[in-house]
Biopython code that builds the backbone (N, CA, C, O; Angstrom):
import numpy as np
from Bio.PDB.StructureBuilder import StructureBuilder

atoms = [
    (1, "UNK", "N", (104.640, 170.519, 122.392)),
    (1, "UNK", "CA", (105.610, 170.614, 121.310)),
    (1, "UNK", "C", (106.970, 170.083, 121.753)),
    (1, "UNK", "O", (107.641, 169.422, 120.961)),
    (2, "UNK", "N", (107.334, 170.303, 122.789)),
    (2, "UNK", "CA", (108.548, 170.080, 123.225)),
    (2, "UNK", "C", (108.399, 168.042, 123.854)),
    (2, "UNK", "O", (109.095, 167.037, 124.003)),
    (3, "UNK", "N", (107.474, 168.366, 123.953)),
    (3, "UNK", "CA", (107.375, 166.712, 124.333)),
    (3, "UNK", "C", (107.246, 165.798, 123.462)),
    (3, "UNK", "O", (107.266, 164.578, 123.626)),
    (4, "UNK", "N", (107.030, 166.769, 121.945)),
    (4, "UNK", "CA", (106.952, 165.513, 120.911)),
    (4, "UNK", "C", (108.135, 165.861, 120.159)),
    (4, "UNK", "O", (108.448, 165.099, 119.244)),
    (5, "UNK", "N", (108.746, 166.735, 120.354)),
    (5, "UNK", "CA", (110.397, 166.764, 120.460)),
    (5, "UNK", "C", (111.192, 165.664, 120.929)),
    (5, "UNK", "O", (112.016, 165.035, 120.265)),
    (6, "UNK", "N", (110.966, 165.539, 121.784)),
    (6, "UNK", "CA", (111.652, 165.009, 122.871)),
    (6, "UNK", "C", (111.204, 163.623, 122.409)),
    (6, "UNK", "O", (112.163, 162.870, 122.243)),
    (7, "UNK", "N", (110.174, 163.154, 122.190)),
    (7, "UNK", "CA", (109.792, 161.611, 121.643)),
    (7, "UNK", "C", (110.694, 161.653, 120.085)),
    (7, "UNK", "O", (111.374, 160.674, 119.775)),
    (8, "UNK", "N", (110.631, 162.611, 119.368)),
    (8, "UNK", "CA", (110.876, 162.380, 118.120)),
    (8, "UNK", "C", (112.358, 162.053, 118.219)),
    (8, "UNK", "O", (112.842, 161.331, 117.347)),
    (9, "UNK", "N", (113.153, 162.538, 119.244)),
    (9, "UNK", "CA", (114.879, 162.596, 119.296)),
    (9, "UNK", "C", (114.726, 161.216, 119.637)),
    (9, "UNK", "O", (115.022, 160.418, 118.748)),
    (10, "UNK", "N", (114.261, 160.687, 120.910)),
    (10, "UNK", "CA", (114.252, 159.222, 121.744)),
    (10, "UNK", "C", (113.741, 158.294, 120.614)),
    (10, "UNK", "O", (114.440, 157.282, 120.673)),
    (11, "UNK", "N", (113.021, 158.202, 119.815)),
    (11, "UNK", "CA", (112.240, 157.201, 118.596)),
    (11, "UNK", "C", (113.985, 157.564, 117.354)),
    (11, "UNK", "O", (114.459, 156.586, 116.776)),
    (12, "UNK", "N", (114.516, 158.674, 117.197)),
    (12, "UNK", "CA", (115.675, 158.690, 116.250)),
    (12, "UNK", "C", (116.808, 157.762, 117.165)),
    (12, "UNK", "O", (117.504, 156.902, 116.627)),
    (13, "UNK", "N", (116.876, 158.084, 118.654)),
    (13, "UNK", "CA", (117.809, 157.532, 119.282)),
    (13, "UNK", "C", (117.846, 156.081, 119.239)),
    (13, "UNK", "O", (118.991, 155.639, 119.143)),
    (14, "UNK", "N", (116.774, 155.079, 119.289)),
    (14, "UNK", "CA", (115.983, 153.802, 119.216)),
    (14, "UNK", "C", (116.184, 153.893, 118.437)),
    (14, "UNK", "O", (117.253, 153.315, 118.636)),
    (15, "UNK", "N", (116.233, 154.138, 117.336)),
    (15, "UNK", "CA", (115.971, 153.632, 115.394)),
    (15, "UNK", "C", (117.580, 153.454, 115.113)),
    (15, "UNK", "O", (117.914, 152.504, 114.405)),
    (16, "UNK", "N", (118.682, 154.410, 115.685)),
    (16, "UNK", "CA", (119.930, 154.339, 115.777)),
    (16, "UNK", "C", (120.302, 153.106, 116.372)),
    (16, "UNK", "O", (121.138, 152.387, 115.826)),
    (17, "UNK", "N", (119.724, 152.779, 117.504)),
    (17, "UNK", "CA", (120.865, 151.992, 118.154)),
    (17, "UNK", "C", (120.281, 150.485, 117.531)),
    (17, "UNK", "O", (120.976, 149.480, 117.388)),
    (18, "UNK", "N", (119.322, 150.567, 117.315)),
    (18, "UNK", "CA", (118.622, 149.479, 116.330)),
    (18, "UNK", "C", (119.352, 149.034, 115.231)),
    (18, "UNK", "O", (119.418, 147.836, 114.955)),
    (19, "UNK", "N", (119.885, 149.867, 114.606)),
    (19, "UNK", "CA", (120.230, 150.089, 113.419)),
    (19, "UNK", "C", (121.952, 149.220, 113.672)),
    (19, "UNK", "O", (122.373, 148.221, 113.088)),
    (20, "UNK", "N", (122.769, 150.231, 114.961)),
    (20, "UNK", "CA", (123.782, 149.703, 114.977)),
    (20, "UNK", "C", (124.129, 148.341, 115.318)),
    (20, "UNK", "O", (125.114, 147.679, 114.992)),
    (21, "UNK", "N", (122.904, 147.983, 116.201)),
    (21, "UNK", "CA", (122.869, 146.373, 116.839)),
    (21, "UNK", "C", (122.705, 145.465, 115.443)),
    (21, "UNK", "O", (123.331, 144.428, 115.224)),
    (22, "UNK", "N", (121.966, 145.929, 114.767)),
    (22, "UNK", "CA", (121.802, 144.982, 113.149)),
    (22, "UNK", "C", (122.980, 144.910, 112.912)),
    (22, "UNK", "O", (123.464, 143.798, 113.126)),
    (23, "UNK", "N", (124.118, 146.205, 112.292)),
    (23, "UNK", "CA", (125.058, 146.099, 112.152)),
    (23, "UNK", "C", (126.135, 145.058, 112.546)),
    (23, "UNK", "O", (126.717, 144.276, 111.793)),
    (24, "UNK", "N", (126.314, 145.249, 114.215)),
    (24, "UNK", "CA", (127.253, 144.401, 114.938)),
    (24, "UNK", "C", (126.604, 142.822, 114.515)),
    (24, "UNK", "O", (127.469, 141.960, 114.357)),
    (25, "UNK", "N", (125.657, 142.533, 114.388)),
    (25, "UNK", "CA", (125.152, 141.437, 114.351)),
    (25, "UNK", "C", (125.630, 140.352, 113.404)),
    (25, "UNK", "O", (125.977, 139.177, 113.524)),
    (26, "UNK", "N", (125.462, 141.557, 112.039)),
    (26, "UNK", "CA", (126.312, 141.524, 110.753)),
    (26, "UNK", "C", (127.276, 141.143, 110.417)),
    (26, "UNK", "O", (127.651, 140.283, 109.620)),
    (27, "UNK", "N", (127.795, 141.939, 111.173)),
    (27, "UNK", "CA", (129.696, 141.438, 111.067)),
    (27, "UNK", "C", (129.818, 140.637, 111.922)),
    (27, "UNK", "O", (130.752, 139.948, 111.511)),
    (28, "UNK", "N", (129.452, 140.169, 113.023)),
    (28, "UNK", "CA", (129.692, 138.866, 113.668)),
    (28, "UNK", "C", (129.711, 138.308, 113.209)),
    (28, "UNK", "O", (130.809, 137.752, 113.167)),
    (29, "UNK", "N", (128.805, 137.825, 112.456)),
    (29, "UNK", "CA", (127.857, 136.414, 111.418)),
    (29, "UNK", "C", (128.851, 136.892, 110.287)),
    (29, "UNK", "O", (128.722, 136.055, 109.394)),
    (30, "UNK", "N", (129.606, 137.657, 109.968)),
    (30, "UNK", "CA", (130.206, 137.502, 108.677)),
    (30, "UNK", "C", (131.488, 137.304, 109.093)),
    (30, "UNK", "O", (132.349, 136.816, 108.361)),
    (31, "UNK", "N", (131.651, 137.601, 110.068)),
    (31, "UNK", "CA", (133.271, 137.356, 110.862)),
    (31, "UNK", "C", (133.397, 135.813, 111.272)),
    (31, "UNK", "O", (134.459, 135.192, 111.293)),
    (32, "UNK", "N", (132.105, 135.284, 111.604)),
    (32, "UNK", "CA", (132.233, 133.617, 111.739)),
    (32, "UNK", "C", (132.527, 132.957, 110.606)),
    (32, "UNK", "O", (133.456, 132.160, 110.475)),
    (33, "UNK", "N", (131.608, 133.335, 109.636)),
    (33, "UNK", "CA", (131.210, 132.782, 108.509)),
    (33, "UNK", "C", (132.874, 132.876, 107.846)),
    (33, "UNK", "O", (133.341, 131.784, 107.524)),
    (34, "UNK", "N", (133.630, 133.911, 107.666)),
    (34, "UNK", "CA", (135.092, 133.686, 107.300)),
    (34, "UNK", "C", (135.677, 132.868, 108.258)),
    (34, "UNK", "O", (136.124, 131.772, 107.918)),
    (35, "UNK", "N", (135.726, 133.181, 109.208)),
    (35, "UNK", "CA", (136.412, 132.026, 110.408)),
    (35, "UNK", "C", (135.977, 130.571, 109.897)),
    (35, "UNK", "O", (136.792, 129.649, 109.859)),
    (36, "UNK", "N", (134.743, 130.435, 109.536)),
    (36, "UNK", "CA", (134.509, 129.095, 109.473)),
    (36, "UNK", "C", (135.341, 128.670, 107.414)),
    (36, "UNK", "O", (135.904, 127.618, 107.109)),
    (37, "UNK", "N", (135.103, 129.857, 106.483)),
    (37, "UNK", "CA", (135.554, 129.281, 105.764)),
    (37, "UNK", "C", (137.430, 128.976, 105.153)),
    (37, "UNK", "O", (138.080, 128.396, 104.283)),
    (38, "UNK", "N", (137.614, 130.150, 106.767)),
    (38, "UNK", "CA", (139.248, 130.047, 106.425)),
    (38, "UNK", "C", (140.015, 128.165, 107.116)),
    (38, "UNK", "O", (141.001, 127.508, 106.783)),
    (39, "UNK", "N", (138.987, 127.965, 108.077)),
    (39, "UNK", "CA", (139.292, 127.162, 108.815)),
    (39, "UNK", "C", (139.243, 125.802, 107.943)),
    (39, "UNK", "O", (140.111, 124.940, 108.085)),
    (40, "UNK", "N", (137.876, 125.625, 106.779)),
    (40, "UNK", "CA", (137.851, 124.792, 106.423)),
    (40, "UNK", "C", (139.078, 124.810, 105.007)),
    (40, "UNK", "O", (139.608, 123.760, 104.645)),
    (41, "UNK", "N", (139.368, 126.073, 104.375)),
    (41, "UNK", "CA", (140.356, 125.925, 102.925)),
    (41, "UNK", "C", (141.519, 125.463, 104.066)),
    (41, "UNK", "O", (142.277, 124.662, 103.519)),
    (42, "UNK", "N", (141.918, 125.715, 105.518)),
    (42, "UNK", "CA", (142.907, 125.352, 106.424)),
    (42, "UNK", "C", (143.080, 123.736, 106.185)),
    (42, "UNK", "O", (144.049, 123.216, 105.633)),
    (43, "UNK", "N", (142.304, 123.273, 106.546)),
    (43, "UNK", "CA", (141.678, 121.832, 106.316)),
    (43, "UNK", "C", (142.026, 120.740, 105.180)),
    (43, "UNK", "O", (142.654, 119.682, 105.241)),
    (44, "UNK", "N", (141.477, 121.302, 104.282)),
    (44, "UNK", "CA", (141.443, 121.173, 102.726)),
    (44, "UNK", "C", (143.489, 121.359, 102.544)),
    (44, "UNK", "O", (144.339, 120.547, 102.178)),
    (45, "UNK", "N", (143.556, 122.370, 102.868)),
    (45, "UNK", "CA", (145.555, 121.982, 102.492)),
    (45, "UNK", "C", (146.038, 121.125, 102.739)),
    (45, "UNK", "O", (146.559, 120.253, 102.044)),
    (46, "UNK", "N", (145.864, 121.334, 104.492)),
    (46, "UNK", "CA", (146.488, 120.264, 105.391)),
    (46, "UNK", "C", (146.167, 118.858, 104.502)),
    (46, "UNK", "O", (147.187, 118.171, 104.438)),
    (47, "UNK", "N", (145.048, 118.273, 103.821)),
    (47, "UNK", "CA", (145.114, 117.044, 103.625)),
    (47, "UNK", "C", (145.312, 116.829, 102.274)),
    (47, "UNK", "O", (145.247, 115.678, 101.842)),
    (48, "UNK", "N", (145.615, 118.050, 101.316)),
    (48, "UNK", "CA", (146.018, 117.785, 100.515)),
    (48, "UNK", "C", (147.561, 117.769, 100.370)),
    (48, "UNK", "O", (148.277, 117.324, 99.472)),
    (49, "UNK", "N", (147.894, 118.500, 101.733)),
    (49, "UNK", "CA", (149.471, 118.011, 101.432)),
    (49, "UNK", "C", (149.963, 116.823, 101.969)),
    (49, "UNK", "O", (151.141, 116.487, 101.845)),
    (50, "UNK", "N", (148.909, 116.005, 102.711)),
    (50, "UNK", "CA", (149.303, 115.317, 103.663)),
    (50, "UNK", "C", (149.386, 114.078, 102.292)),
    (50, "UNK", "O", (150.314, 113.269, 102.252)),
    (51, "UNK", "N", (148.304, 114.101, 101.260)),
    (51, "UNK", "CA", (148.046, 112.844, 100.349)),
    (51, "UNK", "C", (149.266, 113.089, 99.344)),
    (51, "UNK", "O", (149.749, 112.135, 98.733)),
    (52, "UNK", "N", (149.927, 114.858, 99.129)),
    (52, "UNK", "CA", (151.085, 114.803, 98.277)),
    (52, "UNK", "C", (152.538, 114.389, 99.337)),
    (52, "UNK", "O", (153.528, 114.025, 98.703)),
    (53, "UNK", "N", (152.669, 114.437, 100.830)),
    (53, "UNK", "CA", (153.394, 113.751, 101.480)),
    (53, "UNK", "C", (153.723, 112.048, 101.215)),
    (53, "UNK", "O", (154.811, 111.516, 100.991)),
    (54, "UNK", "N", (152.407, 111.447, 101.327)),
    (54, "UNK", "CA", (151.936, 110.363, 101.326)),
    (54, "UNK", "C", (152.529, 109.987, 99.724)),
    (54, "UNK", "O", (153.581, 109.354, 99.815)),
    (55, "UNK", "N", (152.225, 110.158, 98.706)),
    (55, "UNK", "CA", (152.416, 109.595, 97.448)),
    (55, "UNK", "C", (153.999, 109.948, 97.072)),
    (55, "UNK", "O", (154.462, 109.231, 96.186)),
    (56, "UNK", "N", (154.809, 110.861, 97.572)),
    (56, "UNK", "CA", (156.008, 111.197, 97.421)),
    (56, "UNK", "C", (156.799, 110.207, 98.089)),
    (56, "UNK", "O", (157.775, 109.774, 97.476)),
    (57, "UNK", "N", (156.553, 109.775, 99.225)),
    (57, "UNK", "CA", (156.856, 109.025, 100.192)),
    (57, "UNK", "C", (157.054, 107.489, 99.170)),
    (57, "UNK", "O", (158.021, 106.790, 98.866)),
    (58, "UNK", "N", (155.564, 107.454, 98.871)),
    (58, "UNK", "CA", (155.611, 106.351, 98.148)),
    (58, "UNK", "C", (156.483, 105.874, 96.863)),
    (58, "UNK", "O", (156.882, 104.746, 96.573)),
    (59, "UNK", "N", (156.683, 107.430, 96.023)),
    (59, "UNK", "CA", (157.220, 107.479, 94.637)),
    (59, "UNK", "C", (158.997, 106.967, 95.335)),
    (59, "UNK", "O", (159.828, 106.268, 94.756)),
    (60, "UNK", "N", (159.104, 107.568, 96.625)),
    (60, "UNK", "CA", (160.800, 107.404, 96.876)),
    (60, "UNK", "C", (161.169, 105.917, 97.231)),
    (60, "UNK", "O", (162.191, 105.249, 97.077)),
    (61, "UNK", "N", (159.540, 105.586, 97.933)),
    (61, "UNK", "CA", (160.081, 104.081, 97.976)),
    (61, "UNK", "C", (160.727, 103.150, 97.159)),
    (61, "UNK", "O", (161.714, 102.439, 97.342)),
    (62, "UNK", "N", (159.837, 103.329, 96.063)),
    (62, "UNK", "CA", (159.634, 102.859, 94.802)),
    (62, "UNK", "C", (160.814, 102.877, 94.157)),
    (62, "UNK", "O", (161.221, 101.990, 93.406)),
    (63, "UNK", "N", (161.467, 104.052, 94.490)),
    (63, "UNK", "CA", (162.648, 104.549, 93.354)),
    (63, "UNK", "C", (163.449, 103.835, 94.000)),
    (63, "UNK", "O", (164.075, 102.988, 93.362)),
    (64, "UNK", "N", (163.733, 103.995, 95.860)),
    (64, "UNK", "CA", (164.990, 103.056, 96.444)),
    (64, "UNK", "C", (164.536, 102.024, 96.666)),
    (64, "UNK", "O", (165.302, 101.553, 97.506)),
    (65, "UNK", "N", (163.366, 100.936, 96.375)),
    (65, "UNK", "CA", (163.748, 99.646, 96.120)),
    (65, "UNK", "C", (164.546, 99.436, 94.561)),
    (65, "UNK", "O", (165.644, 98.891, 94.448)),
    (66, "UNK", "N", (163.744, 99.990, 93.416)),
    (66, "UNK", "CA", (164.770, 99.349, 92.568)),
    (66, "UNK", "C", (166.093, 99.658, 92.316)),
    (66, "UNK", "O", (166.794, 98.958, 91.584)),
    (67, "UNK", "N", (166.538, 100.799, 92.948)),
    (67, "UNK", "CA", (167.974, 100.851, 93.215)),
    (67, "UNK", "C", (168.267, 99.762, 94.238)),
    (67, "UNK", "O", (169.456, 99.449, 94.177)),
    (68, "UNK", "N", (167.722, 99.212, 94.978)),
    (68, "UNK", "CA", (168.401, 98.409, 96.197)),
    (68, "UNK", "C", (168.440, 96.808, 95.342)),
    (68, "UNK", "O", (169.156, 95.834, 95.572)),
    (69, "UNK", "N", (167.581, 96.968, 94.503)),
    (69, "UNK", "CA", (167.306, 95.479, 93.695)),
    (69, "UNK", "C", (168.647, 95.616, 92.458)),
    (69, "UNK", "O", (169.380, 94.728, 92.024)),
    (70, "UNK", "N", (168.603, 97.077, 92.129)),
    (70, "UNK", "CA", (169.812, 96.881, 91.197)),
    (70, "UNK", "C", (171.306, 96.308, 91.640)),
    (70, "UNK", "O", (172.066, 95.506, 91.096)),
    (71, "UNK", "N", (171.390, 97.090, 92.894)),
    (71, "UNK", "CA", (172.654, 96.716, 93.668)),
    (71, "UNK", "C", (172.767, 95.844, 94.134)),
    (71, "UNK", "O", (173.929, 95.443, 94.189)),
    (72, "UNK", "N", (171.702, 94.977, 94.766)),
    (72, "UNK", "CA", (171.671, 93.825, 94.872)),
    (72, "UNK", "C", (172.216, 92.404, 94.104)),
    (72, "UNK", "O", (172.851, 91.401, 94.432)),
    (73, "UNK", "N", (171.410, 93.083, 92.572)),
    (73, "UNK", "CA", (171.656, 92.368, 91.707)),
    (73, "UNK", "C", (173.338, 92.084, 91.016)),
    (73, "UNK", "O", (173.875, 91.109, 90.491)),
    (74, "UNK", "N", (173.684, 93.174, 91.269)),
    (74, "UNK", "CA", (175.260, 93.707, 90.450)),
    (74, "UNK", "C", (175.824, 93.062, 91.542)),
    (74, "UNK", "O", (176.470, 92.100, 91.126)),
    (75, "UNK", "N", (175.897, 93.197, 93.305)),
    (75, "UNK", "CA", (176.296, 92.248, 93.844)),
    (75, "UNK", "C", (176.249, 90.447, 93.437)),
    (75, "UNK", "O", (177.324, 89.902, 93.186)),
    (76, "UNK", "N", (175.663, 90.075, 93.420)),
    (76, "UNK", "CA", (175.144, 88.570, 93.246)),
    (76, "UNK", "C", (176.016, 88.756, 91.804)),
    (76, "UNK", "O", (177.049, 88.091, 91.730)),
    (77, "UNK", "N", (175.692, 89.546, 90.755)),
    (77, "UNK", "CA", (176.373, 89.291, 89.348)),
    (77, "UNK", "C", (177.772, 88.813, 90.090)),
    (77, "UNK", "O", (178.190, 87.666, 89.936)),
    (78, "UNK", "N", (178.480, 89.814, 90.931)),
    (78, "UNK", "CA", (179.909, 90.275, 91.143)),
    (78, "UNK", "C", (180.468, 88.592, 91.582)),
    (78, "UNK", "O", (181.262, 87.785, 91.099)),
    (79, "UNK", "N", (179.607, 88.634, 92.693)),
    (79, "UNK", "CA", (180.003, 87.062, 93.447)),
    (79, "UNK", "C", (179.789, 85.868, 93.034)),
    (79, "UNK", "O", (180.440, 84.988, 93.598)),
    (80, "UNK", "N", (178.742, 85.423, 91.839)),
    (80, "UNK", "CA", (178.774, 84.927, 90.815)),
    (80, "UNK", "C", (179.881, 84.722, 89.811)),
    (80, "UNK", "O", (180.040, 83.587, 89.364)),
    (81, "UNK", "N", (180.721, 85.782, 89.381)),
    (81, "UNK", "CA", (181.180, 85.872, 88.919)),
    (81, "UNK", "C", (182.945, 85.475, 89.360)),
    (81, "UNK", "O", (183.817, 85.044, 88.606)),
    (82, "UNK", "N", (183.056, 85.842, 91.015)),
    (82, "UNK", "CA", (183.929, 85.728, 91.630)),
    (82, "UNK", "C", (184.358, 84.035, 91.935)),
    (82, "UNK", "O", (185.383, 83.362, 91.833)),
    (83, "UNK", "N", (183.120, 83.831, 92.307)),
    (83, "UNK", "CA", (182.812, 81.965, 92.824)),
    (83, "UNK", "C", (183.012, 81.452, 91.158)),
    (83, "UNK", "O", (183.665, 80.430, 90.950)),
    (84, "UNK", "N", (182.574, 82.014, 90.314)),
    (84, "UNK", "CA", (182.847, 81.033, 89.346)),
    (84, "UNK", "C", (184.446, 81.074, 88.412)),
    (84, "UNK", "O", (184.876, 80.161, 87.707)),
    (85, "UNK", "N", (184.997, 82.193, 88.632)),
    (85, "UNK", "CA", (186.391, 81.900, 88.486)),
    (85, "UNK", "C", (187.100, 81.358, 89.892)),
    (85, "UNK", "O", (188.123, 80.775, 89.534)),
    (86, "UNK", "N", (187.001, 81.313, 91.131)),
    (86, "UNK", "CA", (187.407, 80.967, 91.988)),
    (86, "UNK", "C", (187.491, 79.271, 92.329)),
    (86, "UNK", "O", (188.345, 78.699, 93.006)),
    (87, "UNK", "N", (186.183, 78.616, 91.550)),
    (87, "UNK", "CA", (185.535, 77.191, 91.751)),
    (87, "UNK", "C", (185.321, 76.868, 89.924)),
    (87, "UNK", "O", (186.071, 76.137, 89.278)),
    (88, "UNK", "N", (184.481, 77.392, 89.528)),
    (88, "UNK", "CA", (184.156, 76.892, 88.313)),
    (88, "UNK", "C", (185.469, 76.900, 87.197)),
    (88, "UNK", "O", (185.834, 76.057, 86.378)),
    (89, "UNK", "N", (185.896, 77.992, 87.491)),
    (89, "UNK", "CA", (187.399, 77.885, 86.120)),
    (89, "UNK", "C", (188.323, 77.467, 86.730)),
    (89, "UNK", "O", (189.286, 77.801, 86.039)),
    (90, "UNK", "N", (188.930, 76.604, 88.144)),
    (90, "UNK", "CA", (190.018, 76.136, 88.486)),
    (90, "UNK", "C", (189.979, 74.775, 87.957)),
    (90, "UNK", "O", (190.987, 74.150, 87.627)),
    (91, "UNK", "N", (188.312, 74.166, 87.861)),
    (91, "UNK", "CA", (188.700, 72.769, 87.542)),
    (91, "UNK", "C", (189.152, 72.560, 86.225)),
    (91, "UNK", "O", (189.115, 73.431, 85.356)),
    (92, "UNK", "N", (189.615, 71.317, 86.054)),
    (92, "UNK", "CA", (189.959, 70.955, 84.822)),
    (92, "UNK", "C", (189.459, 69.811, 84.390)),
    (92, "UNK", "O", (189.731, 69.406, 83.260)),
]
sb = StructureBuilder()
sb.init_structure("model")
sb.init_model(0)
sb.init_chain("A")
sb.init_seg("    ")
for serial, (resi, resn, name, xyz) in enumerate(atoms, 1):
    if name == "N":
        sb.init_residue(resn, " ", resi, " ")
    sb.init_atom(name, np.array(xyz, "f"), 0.0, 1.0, " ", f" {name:<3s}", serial, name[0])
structure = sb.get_structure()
């Protein structure tokens, strides 16, 4: 009696630690499994900010060439304008 006591505690003790090893196993594999999906939404930002870096970059270009073409232009008007009263309206 006492010996199938004694098996019945050791077979509960085994069924326990069984039980807890599933457990740990569990949360490992679910602790990766977030690791792996925090790592990849990590990922996913990084290059989506990198393509809204990228196109901002681009939109500013865009904006200071045609400011540089405007000023450009208003220059050339200016000196145009300068050369031709300076040369063009002196002659007679």
């Amino acid at each position: 009696m006492e010996a199938t006591l004694r098996d019945h505690r050791e077979e509960q003790r085994v069924e326990q630690e069984r039980i807890r090893l599933e457990q740990e196993e569990r949360m490992k594999r679910e602790q990766e499994r977030m690791r792996v999906e925090h790592e990849e939404r990590m990922q996913q930002e990084q290059e989506r900010m990198r393509k809204e870096q990228e196109r901002l970059r681009a939109e500013i270009s865009k904006e200071l060439e045609k400011k540089m073409s405007s000023v450009m232009e208003k220059k050339m008007s200016d000196m145009s304008k300068r050369l031709f009263s300076q040369f063009g309206g002196s002659k007679r």
